[in-house]
C-alpha positions in Angstrom: 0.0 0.0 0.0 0.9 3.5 -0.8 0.7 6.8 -0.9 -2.8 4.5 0.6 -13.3 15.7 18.9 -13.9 15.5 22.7 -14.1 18.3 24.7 -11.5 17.0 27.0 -8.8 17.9 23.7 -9.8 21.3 23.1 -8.5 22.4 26.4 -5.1 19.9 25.2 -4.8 22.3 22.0 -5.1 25.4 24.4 -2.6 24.4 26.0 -0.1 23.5 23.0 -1.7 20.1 22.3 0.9 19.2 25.6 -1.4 16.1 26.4 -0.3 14.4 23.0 1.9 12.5 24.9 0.0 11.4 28.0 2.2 11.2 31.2 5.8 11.3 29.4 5.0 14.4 28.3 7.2 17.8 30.7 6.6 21.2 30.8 9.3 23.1 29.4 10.2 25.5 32.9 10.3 22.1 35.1 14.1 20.3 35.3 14.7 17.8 32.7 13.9 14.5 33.4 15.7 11.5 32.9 14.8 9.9 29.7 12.2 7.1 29.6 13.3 3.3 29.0 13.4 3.0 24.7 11.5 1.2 23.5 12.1 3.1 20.5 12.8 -0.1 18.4 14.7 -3.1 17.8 17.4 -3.6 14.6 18.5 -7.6 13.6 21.3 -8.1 11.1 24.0 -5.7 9.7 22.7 -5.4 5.3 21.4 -3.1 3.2 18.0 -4.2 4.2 18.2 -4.7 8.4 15.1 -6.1 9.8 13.7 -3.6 12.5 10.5 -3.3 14.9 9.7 0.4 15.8 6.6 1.1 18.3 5.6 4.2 17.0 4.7 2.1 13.9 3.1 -0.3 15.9 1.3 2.2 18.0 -0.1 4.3 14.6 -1.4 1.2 12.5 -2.9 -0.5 15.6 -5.3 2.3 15.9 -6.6 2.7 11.7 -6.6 -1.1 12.7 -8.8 -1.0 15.1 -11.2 1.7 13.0 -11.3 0.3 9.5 -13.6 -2.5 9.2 -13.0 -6.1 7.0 -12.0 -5.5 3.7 -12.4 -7.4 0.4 -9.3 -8.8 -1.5 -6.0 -8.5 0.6 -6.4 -6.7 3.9 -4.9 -4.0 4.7 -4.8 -5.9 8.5 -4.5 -8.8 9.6 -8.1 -10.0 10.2 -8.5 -11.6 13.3 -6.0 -8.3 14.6 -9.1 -6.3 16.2 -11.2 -9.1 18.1 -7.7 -9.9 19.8 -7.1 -6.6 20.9 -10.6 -6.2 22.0 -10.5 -9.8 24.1 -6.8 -8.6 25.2 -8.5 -5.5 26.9 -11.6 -6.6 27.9 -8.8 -9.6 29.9 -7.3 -6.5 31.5 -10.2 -4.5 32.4 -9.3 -1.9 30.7 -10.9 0.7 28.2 -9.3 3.9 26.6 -10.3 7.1 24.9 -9.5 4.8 21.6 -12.6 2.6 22.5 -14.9 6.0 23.5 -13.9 7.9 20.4 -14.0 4.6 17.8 -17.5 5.9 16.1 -16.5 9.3 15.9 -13.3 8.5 14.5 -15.1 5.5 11.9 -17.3 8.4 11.2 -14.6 10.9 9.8 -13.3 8.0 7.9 -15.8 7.3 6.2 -16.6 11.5 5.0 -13.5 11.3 4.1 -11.3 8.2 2.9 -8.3 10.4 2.4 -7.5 10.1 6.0 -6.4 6.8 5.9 -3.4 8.2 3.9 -1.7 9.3 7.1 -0.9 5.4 7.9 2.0 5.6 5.8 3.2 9.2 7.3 4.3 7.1 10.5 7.4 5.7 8.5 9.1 8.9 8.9 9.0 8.4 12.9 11.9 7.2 14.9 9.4 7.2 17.9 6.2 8.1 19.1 7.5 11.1 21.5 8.7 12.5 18.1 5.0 11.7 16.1 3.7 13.7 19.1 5.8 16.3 18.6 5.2 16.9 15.6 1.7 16.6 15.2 1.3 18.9 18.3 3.2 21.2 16.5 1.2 21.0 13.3 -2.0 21.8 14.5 -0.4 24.8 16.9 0.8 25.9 13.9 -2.5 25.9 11.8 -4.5 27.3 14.6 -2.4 30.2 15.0 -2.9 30.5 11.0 -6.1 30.0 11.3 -6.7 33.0 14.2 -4.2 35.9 12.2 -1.8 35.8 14.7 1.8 36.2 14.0 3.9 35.0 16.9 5.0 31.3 16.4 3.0 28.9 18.9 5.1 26.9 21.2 5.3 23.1 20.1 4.9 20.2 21.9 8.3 20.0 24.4 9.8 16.6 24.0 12.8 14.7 25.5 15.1 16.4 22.9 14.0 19.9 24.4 14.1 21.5 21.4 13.7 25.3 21.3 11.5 25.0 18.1 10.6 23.0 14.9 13.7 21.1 13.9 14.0 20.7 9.9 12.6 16.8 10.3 9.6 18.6 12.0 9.0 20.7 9.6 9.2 18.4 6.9 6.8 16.0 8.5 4.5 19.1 9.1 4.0 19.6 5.6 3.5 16.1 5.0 0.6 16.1 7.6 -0.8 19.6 5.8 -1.3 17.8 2.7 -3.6 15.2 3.9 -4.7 17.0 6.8 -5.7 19.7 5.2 -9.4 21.4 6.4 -10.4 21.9 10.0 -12.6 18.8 10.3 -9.5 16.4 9.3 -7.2 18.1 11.8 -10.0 17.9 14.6 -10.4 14.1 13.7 -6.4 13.7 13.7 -6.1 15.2 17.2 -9.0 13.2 18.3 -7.0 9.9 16.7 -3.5 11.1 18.5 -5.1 12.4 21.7 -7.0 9.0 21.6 -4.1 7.1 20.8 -2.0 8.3 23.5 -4.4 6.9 26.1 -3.8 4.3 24.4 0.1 4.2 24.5 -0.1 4.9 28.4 -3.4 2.3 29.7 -2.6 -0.5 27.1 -0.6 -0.4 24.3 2.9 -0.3 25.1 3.1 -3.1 28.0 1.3 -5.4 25.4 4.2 -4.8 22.2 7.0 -5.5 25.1 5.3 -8.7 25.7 4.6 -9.5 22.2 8.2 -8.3 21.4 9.8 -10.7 24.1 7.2 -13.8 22.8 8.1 -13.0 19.2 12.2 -12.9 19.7 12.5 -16.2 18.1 10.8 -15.4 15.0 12.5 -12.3 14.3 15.6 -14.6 14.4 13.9 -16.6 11.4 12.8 -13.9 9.8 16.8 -12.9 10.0 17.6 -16.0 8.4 15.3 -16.3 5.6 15.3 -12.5 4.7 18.7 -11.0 5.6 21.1 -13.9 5.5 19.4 -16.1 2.7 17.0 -14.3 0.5 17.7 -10.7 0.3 20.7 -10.7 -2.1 18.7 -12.4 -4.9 16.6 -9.0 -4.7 19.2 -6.5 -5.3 19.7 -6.3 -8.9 16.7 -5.1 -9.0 16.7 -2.8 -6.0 19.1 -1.7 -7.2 17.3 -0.7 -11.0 14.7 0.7 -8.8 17.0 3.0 -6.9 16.4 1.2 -3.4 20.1 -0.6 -2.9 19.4 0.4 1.0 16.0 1.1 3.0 14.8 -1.2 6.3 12.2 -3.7 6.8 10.1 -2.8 9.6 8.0 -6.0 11.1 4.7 -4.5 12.6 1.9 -6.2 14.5 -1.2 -5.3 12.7 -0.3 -5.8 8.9 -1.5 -8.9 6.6 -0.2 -8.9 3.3 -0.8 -5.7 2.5 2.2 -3.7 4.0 3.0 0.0 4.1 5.8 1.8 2.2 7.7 5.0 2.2 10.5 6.0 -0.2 10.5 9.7 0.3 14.2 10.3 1.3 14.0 7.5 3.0 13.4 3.9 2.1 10.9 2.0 4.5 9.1 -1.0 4.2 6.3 -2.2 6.5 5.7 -5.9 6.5 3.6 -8.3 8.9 4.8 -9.6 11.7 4.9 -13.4 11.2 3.1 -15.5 14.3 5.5 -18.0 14.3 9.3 -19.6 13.1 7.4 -21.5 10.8 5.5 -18.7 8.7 9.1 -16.4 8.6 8.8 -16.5 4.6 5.4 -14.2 4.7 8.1 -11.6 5.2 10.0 -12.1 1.7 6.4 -12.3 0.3 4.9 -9.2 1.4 8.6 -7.6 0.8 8.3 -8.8 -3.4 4.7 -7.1 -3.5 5.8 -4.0 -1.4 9.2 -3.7 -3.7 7.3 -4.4 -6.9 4.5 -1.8 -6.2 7.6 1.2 -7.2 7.1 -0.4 -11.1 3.4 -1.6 -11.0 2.3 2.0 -10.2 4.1 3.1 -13.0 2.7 0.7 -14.9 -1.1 1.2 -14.1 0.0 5.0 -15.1 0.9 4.2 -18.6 -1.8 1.6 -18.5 -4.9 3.7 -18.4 -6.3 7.1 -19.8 -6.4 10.5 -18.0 -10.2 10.2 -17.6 -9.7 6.9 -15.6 -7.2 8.6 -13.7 -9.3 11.2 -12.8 -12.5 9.4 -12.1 -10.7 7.1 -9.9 -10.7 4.4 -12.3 -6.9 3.3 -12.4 -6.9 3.6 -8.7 -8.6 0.2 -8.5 -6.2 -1.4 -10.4 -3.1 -0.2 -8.2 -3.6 -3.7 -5.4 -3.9 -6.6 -8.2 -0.9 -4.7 -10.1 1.1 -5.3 -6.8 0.3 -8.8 -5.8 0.4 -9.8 -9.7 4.0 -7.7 -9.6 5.4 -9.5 -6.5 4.9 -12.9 -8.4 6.3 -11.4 -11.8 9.5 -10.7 -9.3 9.5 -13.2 -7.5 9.8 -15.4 -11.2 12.7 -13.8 -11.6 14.6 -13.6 -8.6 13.9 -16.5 -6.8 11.1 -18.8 -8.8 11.2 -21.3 -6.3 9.4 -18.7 -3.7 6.5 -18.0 -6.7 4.0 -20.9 -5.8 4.1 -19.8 -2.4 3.6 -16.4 -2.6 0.6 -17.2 -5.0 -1.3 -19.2 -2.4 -0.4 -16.5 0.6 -2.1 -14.1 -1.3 -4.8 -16.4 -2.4 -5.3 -16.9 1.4 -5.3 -13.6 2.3 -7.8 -12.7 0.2 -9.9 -15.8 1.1 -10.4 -17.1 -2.1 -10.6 -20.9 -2.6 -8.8 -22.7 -4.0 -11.3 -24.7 -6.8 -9.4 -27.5 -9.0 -7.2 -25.2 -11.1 -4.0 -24.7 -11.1 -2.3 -22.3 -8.6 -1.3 -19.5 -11.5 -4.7 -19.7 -13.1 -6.7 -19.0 -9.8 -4.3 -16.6 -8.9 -4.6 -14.3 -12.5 -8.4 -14.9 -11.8 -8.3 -13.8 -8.6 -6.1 -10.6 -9.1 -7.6 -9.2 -12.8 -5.4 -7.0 -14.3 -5.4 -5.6 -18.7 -3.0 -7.5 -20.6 -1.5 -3.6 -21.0 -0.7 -3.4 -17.5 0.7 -6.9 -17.6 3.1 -6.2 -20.7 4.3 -2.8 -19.3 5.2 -4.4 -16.1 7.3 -7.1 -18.0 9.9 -4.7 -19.5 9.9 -2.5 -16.2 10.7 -5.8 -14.1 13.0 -6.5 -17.0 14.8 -3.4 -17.3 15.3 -3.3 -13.4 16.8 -6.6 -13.0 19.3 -5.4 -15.7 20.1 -2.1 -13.7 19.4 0.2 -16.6 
């Protein structure tokens, strides 16, 4: 996937958005504290391509997942991810501003699907004192805009004291201004990071540690098949595609659907596999991601400017991926094709019905024979590094 309010946070604006991030959060004329324990993230292997987890991602995607309802085709989440957080809480006693603001937020979602564009914005974090930050300083920023003053707001203050916006901050300001961009989408994103930060503080981040200290042995696999035995088959043409060096991020909530960003930096978002035994999901979803820079491209050349702007060739973008990650895959490592055929097959729940593998797969992910074709020479040209 790609570039795919209570009255309690009014008085939290007021007062520079400060409760952004919950307890952690000091006011700037009291000593500095020491720093909180990191749990920042977590980096396996020394390659081009190091296997990470990061909270903040964690943190972000678990709340759209626990807004956005059951798609059709591949996920964007992993299925069963909400009903496990909702029996994980409901275990615990416990209930957040996440749970109290859900229909609100659905709401906003649905009056406007752009939203859901900000998923991928959380790729640019290092952690989600810096998200906080910066979104705190966003929306200080617009409503001092918004009301004619001149005088900069103060932002958010943050571990790294900062005296104002750094130039990361700024940058990922206008990131958020161009999909935040009227007053009702920045009242439903500080309702969605006010929320989340309840989150953070009642729930979410004693649950990742656990899951991170159950899940150590499969980031090992996922180490071993990725980094140490399948990575350098995909570098020729990482390397055609401009990507020679980026990180694989393994989040929680993600199905086969993951998330990229490739602006400045190179970031890919991939599931996080339940077990040793399912490591290779990872080099799946890291084909589709890695093939969605040509099969964009491709859908582009594919279809007219009136399907473009009607919305048209959007539809197209998610088969061109999963059909790309197999027309990768074939030539990198074609032993791995099969396999990825019937993840995605799963993931999309769609049975399997006598045929062969590759035949219920093209069935199942409809693409023009156009698209197809201009996808074979990009794929082509890539793996040649011209």
């Amino acid at each position: 996937m790609r570039s795919r309010v209570a009255a309690a946070s009014v008085g939290l604006l007021a007062a520079g958005c400060s409760g952004l991030m919950g307890a952690n959060t000091t006011p700037v004329a009291e000593p500095a504290p020491a720093a909180p324990q990191s749990i920042s993230q977590e980096v396996i292997g020394q390659t081009p391509w190091p296997v990470k987890t990061r909270y903040v991602v964690d943190l972000w995607l678990h709340g759209y997942a626990m807004l956005e309802t059951d798609s059709t085709g591949v996920p964007d989440f992993r299925r069963d991810y909400r009903d496990g957080m909702v029996v994980a809480k409901n275990s615990r006693n416990i209930t957040t501003q996440l749970d109290d603001n859900a229909d609100a937020l659905r709401r906003g979602l649905r009056q406007n699907p752009r939203l859901i564009l900000g998923q991928e914005l959380v790729l640019k974090e290092q952690s989600w004192e810096e998200m906080g930050n910066d979104i705190a300083a966003f929306l200080t920023a617009s409503d001092a805009k918004a009301s004619g003053h001149d005088e900069h707001p103060s932002i958010l203050s943050t571990w790294k004291r900062t005296k104002g916006p750094s130039a990361e901050t700024t940058d990922m300001m206008t990131a958020l201004g161009r999909i935040y961009r009227s007053d009702a989408d920045r009242a439903w994103l500080k309702m969605f990071a006010l929320s989340l930060s309840d989150e953070h503080s009642k729930f979410y981040e004693q649950y990742w540690r656990e899951q991170q200290r159950t899940l150590r042995p499969v980031l090992a696999a996922v180490d071993s098949q990725f980094s140490q035995r399948y990575l350098k088959f995909f570098r020729s043409y990482l390397r055609g595609v401009q990507l020679p060096t980026g990180e694989v991020l393994l989040s929680l909530p993600l199905d086969g659907e993951g998330r990229t960003f490739l602006a400045g930096q190179h970031s890919i978002a991939v599931g996080f596999p339940v077990s040793a035994d399912s490591s290779l999901e990872v080099v799946y979803t890291f084909a589709h991601e890695a093939a969605g820079v040509v099969a964009e491209e491709a859908v582009a050349e594919s279809t007219s400017p009136a399907e473009q702007r009607s919305g048209v060739a959007g539809r197209f973008v998610s088969p061109a991926e999963v059909r790309g990650g197999a027309m990768l895959l074939q030539r990198a490592i074609p032993e791995l094709v099969a396999g990825y055929e019937r993840h995605y097959l799963s993931a999309a729940r769609v049975p399997m019905a006598g045929a062969s593998v590759d035949t219920v797969f093209e069935r199942a992910f409809p693409l023009r024979q156009s698209t197809v074709d201009a996808m074979d020479r990009k794929l082509d040209t890539a793996m040649r590094g011209s």
